[in-house]
C-alpha positions as MATLAB code, in Angstrom:
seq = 'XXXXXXXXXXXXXXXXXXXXXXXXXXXXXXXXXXXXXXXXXXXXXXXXXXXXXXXXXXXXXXXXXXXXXXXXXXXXXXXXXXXXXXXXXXXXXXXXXXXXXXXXXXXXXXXXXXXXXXXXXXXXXXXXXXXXXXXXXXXXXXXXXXXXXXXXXXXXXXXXXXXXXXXXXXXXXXXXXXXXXXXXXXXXXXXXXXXXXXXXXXXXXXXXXXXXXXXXXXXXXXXXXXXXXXXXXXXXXXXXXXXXXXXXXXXXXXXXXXXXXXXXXXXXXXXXXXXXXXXXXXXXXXXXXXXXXXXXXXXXXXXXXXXXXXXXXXXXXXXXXXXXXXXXXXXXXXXXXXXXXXXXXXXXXXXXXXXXXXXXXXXXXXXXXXXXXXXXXXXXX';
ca = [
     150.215   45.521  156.407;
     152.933   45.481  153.705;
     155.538   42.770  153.863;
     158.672   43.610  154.331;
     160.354   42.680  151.332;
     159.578   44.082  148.282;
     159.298   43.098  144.812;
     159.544   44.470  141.384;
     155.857   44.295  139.775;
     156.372   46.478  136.882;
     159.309   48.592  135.866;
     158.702   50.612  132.907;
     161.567   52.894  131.737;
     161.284   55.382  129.327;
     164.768   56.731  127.712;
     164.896   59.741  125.955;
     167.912   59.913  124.344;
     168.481   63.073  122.915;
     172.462   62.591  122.384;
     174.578   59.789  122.952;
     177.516   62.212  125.296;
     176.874   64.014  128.612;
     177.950   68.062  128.168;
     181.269   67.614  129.268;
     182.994   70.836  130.958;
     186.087   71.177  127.864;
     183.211   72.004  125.584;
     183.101   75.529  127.084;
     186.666   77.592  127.591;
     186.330   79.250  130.964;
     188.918   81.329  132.305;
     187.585   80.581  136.290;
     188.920   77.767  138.253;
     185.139   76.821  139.273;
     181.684   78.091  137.310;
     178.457   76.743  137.073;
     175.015   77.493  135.242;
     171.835   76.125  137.506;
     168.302   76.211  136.357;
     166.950   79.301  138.685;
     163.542   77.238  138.796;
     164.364   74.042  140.291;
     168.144   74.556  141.088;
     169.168   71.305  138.898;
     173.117   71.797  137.392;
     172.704   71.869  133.750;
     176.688   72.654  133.366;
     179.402   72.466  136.111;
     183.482   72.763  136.437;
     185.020   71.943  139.797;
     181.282   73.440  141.130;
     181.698   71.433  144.729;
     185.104   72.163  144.823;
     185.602   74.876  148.022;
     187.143   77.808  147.831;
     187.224   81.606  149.037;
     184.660   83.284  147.447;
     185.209   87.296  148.409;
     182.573   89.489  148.599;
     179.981   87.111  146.803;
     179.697   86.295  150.619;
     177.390   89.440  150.758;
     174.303   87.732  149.145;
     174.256   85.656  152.427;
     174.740   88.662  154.921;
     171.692   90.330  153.017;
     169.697   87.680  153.037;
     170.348   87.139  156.755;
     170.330   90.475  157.421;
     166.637   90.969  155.785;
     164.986   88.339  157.521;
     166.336   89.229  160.895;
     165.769   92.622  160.715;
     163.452   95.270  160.549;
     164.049   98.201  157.773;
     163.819  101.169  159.888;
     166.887   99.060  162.501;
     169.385  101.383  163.681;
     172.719  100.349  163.104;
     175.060  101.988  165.403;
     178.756  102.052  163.978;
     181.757  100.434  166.021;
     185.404  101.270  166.241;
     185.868   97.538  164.731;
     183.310   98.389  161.993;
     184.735  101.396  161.359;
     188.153   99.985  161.128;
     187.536   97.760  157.714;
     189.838   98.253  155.154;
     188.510   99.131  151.244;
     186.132   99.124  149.985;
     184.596  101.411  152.358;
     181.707  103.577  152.835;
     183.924  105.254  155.194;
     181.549  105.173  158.077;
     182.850  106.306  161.754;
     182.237  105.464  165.217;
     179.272  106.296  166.831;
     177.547  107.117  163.938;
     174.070  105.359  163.219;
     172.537  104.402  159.866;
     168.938  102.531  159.132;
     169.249   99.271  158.028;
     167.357   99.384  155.025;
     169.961  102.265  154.041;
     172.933  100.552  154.801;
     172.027   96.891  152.478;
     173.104   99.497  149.305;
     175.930  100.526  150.405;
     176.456   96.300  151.276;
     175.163   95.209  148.132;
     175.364   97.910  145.342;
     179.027   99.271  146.104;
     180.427   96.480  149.041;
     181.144   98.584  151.357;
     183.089   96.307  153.713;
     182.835   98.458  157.184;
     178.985   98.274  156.255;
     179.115   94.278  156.086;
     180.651   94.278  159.594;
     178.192   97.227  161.138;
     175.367   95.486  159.694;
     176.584   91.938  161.712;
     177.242   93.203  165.059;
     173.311   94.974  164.771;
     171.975   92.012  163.788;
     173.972   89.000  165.278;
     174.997   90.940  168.299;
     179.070   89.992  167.080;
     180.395   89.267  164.005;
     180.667   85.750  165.403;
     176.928   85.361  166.458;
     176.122   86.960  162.936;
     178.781   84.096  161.281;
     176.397   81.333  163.238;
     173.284   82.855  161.445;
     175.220   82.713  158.274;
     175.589   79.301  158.680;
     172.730   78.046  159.835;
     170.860   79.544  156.990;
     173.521   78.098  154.941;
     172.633   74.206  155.865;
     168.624   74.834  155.712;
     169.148   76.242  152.097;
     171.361   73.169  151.070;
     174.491   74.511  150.905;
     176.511   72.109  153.034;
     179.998   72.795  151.668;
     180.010   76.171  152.959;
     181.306   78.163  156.154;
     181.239   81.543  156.833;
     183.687   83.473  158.822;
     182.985   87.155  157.784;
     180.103   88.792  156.794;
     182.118   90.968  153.996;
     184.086   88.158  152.305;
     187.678   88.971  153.567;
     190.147   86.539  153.300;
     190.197   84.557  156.132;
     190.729   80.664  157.113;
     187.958   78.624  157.119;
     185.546   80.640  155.397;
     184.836   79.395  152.235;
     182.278   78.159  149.863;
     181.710   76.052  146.309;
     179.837   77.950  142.885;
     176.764   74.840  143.164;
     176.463   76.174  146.819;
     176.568   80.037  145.616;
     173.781   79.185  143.399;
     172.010   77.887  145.631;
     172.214   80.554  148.307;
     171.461   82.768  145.314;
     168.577   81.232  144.339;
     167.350   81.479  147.389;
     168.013   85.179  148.029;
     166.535   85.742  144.618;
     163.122   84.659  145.708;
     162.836   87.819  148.241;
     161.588   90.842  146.876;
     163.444   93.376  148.572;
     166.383   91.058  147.882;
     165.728   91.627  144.149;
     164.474   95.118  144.567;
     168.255   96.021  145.869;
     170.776   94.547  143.804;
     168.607   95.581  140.473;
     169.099   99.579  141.885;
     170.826  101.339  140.138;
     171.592  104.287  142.655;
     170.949  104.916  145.996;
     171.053  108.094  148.489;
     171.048  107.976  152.353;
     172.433  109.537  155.013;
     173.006  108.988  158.837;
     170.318  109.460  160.912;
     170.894  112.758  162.627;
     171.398  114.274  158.640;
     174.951  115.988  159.401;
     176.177  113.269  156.192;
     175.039  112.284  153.012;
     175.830  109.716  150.464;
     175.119  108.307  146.953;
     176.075  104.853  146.147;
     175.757  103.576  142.527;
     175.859   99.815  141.535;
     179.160   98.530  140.296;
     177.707   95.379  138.955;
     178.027   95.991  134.897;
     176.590   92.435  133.884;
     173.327   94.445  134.557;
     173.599   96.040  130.873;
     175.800   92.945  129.352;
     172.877   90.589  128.891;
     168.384   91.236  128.055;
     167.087   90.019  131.471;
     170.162   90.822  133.203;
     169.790   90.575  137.126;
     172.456   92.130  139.460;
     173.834   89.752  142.313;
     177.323   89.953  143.351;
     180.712   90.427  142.416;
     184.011   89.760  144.464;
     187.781   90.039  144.600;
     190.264   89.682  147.203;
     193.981   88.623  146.520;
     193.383   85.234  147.550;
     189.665   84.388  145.833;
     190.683   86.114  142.600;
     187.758   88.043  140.572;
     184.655   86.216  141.298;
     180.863   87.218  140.286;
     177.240   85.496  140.857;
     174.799   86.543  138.483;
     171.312   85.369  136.894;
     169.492   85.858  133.828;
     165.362   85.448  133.911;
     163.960   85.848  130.290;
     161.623   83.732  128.468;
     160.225   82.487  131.476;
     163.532   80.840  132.192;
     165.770   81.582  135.062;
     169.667   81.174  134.986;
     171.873   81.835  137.680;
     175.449   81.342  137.835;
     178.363   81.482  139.919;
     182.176   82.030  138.675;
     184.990   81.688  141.192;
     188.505   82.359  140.596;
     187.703   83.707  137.294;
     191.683   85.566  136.668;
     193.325   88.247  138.877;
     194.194   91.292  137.998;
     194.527   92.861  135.695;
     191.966   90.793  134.284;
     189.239   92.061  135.657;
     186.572   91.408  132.688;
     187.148   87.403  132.788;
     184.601   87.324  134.918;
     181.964   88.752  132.756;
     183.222   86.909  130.076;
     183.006   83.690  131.744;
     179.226   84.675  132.770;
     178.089   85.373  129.433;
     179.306   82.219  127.721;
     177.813   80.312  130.693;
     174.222   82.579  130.280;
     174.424   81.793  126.399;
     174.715   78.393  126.793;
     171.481   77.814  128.966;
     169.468   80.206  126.633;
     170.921   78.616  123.230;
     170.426   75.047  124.175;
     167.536   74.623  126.757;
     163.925   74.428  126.407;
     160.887   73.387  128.604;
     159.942   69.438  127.741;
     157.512   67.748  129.988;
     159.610   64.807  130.882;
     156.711   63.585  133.282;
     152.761   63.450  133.460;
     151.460   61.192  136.309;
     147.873   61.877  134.865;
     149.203   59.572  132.024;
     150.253   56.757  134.036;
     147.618   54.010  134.680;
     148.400   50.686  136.184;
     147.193   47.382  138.429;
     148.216   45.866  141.863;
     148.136   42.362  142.613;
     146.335   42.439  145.901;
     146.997   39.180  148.524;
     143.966   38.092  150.536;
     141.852   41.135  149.872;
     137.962   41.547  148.742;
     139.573   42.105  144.793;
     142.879   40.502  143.672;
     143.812   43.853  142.122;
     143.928   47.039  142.584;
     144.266   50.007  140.115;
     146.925   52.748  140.989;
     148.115   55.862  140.394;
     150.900   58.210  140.085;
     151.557   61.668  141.430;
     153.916   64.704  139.638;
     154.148   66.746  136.803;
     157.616   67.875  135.606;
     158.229   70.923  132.675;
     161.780   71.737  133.131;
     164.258   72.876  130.761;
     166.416   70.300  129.003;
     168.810   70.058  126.398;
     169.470   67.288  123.489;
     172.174   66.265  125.081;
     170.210   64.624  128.003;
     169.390   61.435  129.271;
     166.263   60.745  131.500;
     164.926   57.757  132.705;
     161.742   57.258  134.333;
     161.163   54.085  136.481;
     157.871   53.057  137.753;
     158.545   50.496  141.135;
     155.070   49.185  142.127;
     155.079   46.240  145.059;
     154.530   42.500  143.112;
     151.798   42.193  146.204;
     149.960   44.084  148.326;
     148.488   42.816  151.780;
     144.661   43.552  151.829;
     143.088   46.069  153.723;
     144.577   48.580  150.887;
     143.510   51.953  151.922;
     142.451   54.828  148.798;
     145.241   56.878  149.054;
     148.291   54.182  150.722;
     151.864   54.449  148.723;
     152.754   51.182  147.345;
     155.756   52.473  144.584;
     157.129   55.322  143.554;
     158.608   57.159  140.150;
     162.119   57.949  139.812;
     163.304   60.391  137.741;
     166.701   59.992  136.205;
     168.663   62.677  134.118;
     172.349   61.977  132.917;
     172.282   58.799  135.372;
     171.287   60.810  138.415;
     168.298   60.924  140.526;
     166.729   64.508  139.956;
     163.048   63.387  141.483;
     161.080   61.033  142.942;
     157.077   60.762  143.289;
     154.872   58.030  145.103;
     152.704   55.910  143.251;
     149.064   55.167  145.150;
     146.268   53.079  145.330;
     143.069   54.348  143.916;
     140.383   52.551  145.477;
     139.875   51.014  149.001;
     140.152   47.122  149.397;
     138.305   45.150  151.879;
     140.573   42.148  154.087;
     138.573   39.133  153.087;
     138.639   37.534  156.677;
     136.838   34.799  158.347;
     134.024   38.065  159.343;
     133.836   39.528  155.767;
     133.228   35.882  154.513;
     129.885   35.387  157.304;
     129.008   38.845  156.471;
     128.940   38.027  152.715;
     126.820   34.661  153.310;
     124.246   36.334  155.649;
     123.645   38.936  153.565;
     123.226   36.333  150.656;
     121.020   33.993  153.095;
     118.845   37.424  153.573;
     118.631   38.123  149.958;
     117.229   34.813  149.541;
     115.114   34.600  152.473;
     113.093   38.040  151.287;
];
């Protein structure tokens, strides 16, 4: 058994110090109230301006009602239209009562053109209400991470209480971004559908333009309402990196391209200053145990994880190797006695166990006879 207080054996700490200051937020001009870049791999912030601050957040609400909407759904759904769905102000696809759509036709008309009578049809299919379809919302919301977020509307109107921060946009994005029919959607270009007895047809065309701004350009979502101001999530994956950001608040009209803006000086930033480093090899990592009444008085141990992620000279990382000062004998092959922490810019960003790599005997009152007899046998023969 381990005792229960622990000790410091060894604590090794490696500091790369690639620049004495911390990106601070001035040394970009942003015209939104809230932006941040993420790394698309592992989701770490690598720049950030009032990112956990919450706010509305418009129709950028949309990547969560797709995302919920695809994974509780089946494509060939039938959405049937309701007076309250039909009732949704601009921007509409103009859908009526009664009518009914498949749901794999109506997520481009959500996503590619935000139609807002589509967000609400596409809730009361799947959540039964807009309300049960706001719990789903949610609860996907807290098992991605995004804990500073609470949906009221599946279209992103105005309304109290629903709200969000750009680190939690990012997040849900980054999620979203991992489905392929997710991806397959907001990188369309055009789209024609039409409702299910034929007697309509329509053509919906993606108004996301950061598509053809950027090389490796991926559509998400863009937003405005009066209160939320021009808002946009978008990602960049090229060179086998992934970027995502989120803008929020980013001018109201009629400054309607200070979103983009904002996007590609956040996108620029990540591709001009970031590159892959290995900040951490376990396989290079080779250290002892003391080990307290046990067969050996040591025991050699090892360390788990691998890290290539993107940093930038202007980090800080710290790795810190906690082993126990003593281990109580029997040590199983395999048992955690430490760990690795990984520190970047003063924060923990990862954490790995460090374990033994051999099994050590108790030396006990039976262990000792056993050893004698088998010496006394030895002899004897």
């Amino acid at each position: 058994m381990f005792k229960k207080k622990r000790f410091l054996f060894c604590t090794i700490i490696i500091s790369i110090l690639m620049c004495g200051d911390v990106f601070c937020e001035d040394d970009i001009q942003l015209n939104g109230k809230a932006a941040v870049l993420i790394d698309g791999m592992n989701g770490r912030v690598l720049y950030g301006k009032n990112e956990r601050e919450k706010m509305p957040m418009a129709s950028t609400t949309k990547i969560m009602t797709c995302i919920v909407a695809l994974e509780n759904s089946n494509p060939d759904d039938i959405v049937e239209v309701s007076d309250y769905a039909a009732s949704m102000p601009d921007v509409q696809l103009n859908i009526r009562s009664g009518e009914k759509y498949y749901i794999k036709d109506m997520l481009y008309s959500l996503m590619l053109e935000s139609h807002n009578d589509t967000a609400v049809a596409i809730a009361e299919s799947v959540g039964g209400s807009v309300e049960g379809f706001a719990e789903l919302m949610n609860s996907k919301a807290k098992s991605i991470g995004a804990f500073d977020t609470n949906f009221v509307t599946p279209n992103g109107l105005d309304a109290p209480e629903h709200y969000t921060t750009a680190y939690d946009l990012t997040q849900i994005a980054r999620y979203a971004l991992k489905n392929k029919k997710f991806m397959e959607i907001v990188n369309t270009r055009n789209y024609s559908f039409s409702e299910i007895e034929g007697k309509r047809n329509f053509t919906v065309n993606n108004k996301d333009a950061f598509l053809d701004m950027m090389d490796g350009a991926v559509g998400v979502k863009t937003g405005f309402t009066g209160k939320a101001g021009y808002c946009f999530v978008g990602a960049v994956f090229k060179d086998n990196k992934k970027y995502i950001t989120a803008v929020l608040a980013s001018g109201w009209p009629p400054h309607k391209t200070y979103k983009w803006q904002d996007t590609k000086k956040l996108m620029q930033y990540g591709l001009d200053n970031y590159e892959y480093k290995v900040i951490f090899d376990g396989r290079e990592y080779v250290s002892f145990a003391n080990v307290e009444n046990g067969v050996k008085d040591s025991c050699q141990v090892y360390a788990e994880g691998y890290e290539n992620i993107l940093v930038s000279d202007k980090d800080n990382i710290d790795v810190v190797y906690n082993v126990d000062s003593k281990i109580d004998a029997p040590v199983k092959k395999n048992q955690v006695v430490g760990s690795v922490i990984i520190n970047i810019n003063g924060s923990k960003y990862r954490e790995y166990c460090i374990k033994s790599k051999e099994h050590i005997e108790l030396r006990d009152f039976r262990w000792e006879f056993n050893a004698i007899y088998n010496r006394f046998l030895l002899d004897f023969l």
